[in-house]
N, CA, C and O atoms as a Maestro MAE file, in Angstrom:
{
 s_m_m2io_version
 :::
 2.0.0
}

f_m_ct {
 s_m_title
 :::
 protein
 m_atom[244] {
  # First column is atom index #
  i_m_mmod_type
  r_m_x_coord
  r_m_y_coord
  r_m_z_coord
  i_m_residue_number
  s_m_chain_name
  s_m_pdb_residue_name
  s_m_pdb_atom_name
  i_m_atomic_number
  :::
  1 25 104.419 109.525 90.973 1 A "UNK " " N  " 7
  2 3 103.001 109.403 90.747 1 A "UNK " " CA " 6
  3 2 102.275 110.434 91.613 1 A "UNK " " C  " 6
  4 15 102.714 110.780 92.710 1 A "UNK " " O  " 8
  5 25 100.921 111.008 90.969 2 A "UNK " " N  " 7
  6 3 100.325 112.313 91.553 2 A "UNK " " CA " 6
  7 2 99.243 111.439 92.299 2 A "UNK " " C  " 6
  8 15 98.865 110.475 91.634 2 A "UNK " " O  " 8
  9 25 98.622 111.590 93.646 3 A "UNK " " N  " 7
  10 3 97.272 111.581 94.079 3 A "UNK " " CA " 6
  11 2 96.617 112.404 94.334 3 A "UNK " " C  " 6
  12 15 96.885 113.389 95.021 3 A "UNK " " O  " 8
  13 25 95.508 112.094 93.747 4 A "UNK " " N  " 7
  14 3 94.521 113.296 94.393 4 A "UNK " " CA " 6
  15 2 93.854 113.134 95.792 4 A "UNK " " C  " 6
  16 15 93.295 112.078 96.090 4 A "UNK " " O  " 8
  17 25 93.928 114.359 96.781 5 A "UNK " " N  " 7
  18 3 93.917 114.353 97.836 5 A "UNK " " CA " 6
  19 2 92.649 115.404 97.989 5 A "UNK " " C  " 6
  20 15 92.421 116.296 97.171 5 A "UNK " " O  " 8
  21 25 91.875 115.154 99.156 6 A "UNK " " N  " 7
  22 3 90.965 116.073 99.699 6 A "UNK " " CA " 6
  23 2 91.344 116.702 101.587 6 A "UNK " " C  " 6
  24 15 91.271 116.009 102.602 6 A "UNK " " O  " 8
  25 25 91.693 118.043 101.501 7 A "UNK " " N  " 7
  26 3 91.692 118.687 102.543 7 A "UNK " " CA " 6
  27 2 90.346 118.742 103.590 7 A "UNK " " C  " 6
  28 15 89.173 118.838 103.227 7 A "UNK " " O  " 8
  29 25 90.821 118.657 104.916 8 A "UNK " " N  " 7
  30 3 89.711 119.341 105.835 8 A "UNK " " CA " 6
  31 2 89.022 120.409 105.545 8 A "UNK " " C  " 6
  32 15 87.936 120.512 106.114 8 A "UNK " " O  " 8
  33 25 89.534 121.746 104.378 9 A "UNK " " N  " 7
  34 3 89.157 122.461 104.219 9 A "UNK " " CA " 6
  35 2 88.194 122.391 103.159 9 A "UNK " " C  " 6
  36 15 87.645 123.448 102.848 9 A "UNK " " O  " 8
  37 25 87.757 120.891 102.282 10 A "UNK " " N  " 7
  38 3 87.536 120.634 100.995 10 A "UNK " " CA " 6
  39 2 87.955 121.801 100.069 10 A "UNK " " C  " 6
  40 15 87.315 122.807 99.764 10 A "UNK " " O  " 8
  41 25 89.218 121.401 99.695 11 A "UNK " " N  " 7
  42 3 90.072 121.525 98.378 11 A "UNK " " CA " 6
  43 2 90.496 120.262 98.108 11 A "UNK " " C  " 6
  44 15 90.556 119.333 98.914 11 A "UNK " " O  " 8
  45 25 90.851 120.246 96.715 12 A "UNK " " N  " 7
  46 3 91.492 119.202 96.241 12 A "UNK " " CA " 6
  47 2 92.845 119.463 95.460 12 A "UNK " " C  " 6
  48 15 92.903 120.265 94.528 12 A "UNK " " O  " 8
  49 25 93.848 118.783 95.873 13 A "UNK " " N  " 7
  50 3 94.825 119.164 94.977 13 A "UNK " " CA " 6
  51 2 95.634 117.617 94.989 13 A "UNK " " C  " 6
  52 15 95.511 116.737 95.842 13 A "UNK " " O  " 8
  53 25 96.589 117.599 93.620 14 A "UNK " " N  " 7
  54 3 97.155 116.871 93.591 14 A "UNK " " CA " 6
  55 2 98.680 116.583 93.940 14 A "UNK " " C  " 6
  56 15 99.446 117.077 93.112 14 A "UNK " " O  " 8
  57 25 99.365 115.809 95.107 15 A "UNK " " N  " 7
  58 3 100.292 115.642 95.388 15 A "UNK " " CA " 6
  59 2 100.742 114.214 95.449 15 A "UNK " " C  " 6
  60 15 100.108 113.161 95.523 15 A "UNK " " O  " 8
  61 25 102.446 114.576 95.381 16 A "UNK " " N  " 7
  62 3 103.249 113.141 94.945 16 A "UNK " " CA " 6
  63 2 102.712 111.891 95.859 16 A "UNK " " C  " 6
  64 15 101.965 112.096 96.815 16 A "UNK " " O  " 8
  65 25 103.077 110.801 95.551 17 A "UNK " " N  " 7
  66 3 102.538 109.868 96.197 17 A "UNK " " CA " 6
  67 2 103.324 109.493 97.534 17 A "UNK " " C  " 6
  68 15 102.877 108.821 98.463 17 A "UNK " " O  " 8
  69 25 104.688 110.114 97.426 18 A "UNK " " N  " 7
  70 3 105.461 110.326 98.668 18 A "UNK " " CA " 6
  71 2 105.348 110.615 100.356 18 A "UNK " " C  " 6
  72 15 105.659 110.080 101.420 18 A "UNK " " O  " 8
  73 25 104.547 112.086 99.730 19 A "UNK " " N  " 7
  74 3 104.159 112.531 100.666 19 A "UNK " " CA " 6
  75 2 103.253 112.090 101.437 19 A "UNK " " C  " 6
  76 15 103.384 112.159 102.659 19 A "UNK " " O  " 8
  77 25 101.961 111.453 100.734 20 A "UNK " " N  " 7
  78 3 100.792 111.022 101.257 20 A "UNK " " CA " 6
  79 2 100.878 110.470 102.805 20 A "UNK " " C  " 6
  80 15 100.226 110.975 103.719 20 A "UNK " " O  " 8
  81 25 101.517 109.681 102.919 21 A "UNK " " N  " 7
  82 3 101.688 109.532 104.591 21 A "UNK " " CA " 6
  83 2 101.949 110.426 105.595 21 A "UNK " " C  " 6
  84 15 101.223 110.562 106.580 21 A "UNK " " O  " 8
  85 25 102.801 110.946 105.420 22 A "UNK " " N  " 7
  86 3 103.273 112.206 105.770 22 A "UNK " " CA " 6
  87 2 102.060 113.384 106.402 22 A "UNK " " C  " 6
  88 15 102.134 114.022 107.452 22 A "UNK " " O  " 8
  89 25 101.191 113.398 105.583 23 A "UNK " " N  " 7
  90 3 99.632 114.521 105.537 23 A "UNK " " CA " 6
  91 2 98.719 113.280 106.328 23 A "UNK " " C  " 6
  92 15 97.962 113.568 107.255 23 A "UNK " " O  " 8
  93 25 98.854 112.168 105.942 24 A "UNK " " N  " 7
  94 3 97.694 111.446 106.823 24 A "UNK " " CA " 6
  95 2 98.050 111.525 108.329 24 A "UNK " " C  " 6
  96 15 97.377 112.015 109.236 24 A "UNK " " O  " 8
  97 25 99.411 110.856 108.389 25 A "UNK " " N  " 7
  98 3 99.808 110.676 109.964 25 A "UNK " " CA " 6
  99 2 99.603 112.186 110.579 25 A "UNK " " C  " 6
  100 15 99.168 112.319 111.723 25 A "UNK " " O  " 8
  101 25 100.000 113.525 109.611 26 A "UNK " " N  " 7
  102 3 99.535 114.939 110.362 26 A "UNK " " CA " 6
  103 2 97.626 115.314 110.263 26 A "UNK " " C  " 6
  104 15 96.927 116.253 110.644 26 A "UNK " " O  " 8
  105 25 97.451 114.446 109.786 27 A "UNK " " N  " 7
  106 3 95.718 114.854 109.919 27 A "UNK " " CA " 6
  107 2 95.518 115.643 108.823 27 A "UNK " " C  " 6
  108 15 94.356 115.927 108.533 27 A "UNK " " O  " 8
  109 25 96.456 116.070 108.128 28 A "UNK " " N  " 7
  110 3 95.954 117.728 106.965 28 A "UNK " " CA " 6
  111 2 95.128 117.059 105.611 28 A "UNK " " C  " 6
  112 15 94.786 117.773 104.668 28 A "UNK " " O  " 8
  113 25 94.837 115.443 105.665 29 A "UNK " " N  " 7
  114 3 93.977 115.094 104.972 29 A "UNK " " CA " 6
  115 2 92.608 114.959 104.993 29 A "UNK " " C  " 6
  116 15 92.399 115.474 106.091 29 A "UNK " " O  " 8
  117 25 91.431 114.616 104.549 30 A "UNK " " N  " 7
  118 3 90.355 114.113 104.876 30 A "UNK " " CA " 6
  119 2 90.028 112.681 103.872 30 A "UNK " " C  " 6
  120 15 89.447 111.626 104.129 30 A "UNK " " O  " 8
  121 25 90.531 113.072 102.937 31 A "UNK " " N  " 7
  122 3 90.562 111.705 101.887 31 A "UNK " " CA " 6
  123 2 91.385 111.465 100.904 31 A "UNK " " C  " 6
  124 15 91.980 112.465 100.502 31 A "UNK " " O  " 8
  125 25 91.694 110.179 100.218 32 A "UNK " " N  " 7
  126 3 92.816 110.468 99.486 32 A "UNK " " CA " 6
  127 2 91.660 109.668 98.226 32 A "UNK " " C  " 6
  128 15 90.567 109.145 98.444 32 A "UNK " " O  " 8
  129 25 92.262 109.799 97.156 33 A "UNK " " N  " 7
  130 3 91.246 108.875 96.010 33 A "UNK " " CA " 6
  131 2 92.544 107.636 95.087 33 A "UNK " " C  " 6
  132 15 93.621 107.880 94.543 33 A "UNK " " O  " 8
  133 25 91.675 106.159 95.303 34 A "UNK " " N  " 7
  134 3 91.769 105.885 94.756 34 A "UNK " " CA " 6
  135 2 91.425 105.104 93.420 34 A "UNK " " C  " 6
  136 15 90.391 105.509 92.888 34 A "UNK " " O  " 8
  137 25 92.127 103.987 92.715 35 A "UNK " " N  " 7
  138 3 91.487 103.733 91.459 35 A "UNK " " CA " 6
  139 2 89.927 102.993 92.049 35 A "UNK " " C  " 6
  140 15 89.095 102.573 91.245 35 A "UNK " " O  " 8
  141 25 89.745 102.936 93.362 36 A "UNK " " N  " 7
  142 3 88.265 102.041 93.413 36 A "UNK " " CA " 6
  143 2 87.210 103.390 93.914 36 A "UNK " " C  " 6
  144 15 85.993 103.210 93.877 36 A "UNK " " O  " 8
  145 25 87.801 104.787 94.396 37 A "UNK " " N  " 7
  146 3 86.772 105.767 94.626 37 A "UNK " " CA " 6
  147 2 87.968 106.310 95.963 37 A "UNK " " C  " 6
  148 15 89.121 105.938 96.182 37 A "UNK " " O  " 8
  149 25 87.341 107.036 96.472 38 A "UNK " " N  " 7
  150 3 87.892 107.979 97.756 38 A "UNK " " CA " 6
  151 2 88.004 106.879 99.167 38 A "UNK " " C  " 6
  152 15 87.104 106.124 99.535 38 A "UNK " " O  " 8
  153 25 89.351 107.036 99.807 39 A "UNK " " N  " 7
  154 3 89.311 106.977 101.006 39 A "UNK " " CA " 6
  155 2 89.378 107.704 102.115 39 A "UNK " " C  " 6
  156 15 90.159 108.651 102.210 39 A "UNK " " O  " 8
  157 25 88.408 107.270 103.263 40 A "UNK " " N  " 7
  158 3 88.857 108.390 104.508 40 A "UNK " " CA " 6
  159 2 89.717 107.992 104.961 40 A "UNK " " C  " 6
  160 15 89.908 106.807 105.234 40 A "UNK " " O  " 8
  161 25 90.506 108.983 105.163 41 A "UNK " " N  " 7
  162 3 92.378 108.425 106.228 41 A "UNK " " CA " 6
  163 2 91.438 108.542 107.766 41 A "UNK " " C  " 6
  164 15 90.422 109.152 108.100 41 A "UNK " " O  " 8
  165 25 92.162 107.833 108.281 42 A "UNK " " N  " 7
  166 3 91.934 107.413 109.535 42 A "UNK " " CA " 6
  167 2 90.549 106.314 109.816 42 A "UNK " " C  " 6
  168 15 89.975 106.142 110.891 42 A "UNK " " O  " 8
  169 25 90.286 105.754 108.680 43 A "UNK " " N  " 7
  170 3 88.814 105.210 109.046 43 A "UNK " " CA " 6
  171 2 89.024 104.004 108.093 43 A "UNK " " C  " 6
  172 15 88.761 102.846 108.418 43 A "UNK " " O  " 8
  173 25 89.551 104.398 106.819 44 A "UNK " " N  " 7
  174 3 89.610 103.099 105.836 44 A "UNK " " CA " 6
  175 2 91.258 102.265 106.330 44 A "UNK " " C  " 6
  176 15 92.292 102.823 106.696 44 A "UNK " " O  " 8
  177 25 91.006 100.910 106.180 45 A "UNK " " N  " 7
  178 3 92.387 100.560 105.790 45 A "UNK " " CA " 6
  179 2 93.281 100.810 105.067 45 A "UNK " " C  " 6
  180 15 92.990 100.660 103.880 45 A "UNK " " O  " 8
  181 25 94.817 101.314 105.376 46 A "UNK " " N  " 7
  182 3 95.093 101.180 104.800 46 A "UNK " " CA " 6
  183 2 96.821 101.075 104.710 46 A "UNK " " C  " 6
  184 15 97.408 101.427 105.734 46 A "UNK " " O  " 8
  185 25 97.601 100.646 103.634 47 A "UNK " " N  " 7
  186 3 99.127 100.355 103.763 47 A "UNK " " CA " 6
  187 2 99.500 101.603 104.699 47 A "UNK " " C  " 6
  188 15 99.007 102.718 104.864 47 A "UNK " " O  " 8
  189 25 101.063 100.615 105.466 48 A "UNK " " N  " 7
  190 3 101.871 101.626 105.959 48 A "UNK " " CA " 6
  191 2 103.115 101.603 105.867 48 A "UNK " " C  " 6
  192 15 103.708 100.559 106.140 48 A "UNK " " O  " 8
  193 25 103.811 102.748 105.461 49 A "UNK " " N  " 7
  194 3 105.740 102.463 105.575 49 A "UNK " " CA " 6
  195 2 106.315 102.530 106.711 49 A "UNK " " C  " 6
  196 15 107.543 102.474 106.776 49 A "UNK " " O  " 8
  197 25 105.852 102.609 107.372 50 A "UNK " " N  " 7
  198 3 105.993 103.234 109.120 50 A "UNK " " CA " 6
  199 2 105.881 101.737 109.756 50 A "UNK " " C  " 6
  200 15 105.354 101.594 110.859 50 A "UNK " " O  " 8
  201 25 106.312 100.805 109.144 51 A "UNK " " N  " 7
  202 3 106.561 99.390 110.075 51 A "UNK " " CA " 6
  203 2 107.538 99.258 110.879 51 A "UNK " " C  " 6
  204 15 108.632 99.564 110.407 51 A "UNK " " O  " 8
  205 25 107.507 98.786 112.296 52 A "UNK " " N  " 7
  206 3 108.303 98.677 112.978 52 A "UNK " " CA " 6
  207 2 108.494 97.275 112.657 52 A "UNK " " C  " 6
  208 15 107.843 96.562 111.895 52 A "UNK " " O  " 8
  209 25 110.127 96.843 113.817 53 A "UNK " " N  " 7
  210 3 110.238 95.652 113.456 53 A "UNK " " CA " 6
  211 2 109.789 94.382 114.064 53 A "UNK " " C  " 6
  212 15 109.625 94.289 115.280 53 A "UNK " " O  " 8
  213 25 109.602 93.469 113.306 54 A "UNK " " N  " 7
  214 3 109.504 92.112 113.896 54 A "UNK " " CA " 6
  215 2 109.654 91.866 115.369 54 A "UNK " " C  " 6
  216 15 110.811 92.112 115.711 54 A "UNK " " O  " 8
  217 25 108.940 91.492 116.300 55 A "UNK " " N  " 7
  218 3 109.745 91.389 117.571 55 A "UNK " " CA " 6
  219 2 109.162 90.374 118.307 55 A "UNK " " C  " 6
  220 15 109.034 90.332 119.531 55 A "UNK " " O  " 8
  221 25 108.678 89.226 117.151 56 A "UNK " " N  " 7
  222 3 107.749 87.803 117.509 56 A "UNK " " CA " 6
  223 2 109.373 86.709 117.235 56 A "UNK " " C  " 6
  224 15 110.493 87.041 116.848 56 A "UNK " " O  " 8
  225 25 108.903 85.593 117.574 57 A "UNK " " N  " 7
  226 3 109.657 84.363 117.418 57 A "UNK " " CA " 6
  227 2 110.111 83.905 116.027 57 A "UNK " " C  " 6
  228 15 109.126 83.630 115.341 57 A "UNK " " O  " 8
  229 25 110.922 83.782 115.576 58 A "UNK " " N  " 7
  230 3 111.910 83.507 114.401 58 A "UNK " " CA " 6
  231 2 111.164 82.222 114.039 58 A "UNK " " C  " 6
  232 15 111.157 81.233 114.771 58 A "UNK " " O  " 8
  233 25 110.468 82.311 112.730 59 A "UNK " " N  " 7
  234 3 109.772 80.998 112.509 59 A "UNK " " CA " 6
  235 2 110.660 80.622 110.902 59 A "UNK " " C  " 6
  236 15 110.105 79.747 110.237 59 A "UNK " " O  " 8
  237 25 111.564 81.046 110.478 60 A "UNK " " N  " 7
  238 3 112.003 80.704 109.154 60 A "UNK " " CA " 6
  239 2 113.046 79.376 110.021 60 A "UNK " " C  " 6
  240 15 113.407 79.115 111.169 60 A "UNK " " O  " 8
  241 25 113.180 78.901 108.836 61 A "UNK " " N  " 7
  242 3 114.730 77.970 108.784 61 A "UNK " " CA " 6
  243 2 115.742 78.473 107.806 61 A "UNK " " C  " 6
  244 15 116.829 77.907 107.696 61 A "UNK " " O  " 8
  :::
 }
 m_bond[243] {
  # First column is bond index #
  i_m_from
  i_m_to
  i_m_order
  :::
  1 1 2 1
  2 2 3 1
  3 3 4 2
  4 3 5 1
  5 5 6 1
  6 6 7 1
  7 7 8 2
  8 7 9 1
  9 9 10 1
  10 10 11 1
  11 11 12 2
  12 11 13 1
  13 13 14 1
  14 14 15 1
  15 15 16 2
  16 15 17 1
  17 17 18 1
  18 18 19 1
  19 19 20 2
  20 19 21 1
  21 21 22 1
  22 22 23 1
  23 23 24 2
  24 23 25 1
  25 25 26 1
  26 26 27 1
  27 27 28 2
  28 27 29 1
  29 29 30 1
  30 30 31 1
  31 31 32 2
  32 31 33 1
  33 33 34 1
  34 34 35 1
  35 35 36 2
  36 35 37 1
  37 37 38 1
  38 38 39 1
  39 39 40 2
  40 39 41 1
  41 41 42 1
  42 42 43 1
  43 43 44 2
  44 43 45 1
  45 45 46 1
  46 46 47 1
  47 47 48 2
  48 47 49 1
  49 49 50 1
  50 50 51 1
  51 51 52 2
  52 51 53 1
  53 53 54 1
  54 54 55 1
  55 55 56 2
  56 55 57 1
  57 57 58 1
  58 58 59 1
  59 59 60 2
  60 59 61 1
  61 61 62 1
  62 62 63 1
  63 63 64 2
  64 63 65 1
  65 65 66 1
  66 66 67 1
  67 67 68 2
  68 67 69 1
  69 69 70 1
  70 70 71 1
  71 71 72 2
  72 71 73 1
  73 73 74 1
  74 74 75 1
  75 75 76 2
  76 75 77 1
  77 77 78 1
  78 78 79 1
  79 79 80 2
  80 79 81 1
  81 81 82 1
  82 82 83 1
  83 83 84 2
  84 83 85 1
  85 85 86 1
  86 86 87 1
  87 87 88 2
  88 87 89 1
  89 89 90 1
  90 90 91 1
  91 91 92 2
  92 91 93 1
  93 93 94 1
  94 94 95 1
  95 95 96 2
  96 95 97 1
  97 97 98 1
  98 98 99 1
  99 99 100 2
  100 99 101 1
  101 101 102 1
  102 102 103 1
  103 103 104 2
  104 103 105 1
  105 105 106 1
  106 106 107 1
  107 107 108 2
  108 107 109 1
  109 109 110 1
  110 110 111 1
  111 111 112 2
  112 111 113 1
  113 113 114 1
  114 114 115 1
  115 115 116 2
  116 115 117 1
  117 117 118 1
  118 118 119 1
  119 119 120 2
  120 119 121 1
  121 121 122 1
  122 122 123 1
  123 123 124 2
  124 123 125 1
  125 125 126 1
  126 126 127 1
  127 127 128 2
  128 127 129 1
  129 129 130 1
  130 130 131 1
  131 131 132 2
  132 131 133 1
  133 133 134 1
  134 134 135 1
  135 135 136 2
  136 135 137 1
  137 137 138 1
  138 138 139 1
  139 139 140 2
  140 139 141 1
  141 141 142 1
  142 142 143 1
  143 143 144 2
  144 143 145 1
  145 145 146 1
  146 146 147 1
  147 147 148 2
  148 147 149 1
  149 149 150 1
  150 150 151 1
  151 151 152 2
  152 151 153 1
  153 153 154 1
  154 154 155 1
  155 155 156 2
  156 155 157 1
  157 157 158 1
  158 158 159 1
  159 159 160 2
  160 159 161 1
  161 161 162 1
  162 162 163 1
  163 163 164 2
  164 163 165 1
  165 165 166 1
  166 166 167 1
  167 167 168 2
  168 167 169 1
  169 169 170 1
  170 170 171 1
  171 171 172 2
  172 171 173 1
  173 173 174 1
  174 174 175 1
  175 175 176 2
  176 175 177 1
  177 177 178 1
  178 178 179 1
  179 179 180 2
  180 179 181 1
  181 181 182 1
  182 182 183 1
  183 183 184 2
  184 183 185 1
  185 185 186 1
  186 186 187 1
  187 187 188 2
  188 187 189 1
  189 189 190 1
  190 190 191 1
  191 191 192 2
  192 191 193 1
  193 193 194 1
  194 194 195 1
  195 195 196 2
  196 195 197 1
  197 197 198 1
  198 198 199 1
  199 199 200 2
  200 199 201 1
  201 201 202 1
  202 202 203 1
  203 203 204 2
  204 203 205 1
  205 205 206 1
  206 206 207 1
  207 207 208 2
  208 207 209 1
  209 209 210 1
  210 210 211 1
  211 211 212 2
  212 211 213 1
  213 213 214 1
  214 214 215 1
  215 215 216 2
  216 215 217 1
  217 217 218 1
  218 218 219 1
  219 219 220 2
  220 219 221 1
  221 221 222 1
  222 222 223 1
  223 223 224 2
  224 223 225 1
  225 225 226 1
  226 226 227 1
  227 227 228 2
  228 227 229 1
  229 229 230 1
  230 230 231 1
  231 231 232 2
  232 231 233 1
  233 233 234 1
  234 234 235 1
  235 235 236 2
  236 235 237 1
  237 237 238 1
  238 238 239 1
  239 239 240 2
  240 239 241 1
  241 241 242 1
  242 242 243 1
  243 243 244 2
  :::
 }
}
């Protein structure tokens, strides 16, 4: 899947959805768009794959 992305430099181009973290965590974004309008990286919420692990108290049985 393609997103459209906005540079610091305002350009826009479209890249895989892969990468997208990748450009946020390096800053080379300013916004990414999605289906509800544009987000700013670093300001909007948002998902991360970059979870570390668990390291609270075991609450399953």
């Amino acid at each position: 899947m393609l997103i459209r992305v906005r540079y610091k430099d305002g350009r826009i181009d479209l890249i895989p959805s892969k990468r997208l973290e990748e450009l946020i965590v390096m800053s080379d974004i300013e916004q990414f768009e999605r289906s509800s309008g544009w987000v700013k990286a670093g300001k909007d919420p948002i998902r991360s794959t970059l979870r570390g692990y668990y390291t609270g108290a075991e609450r399953r049985d």
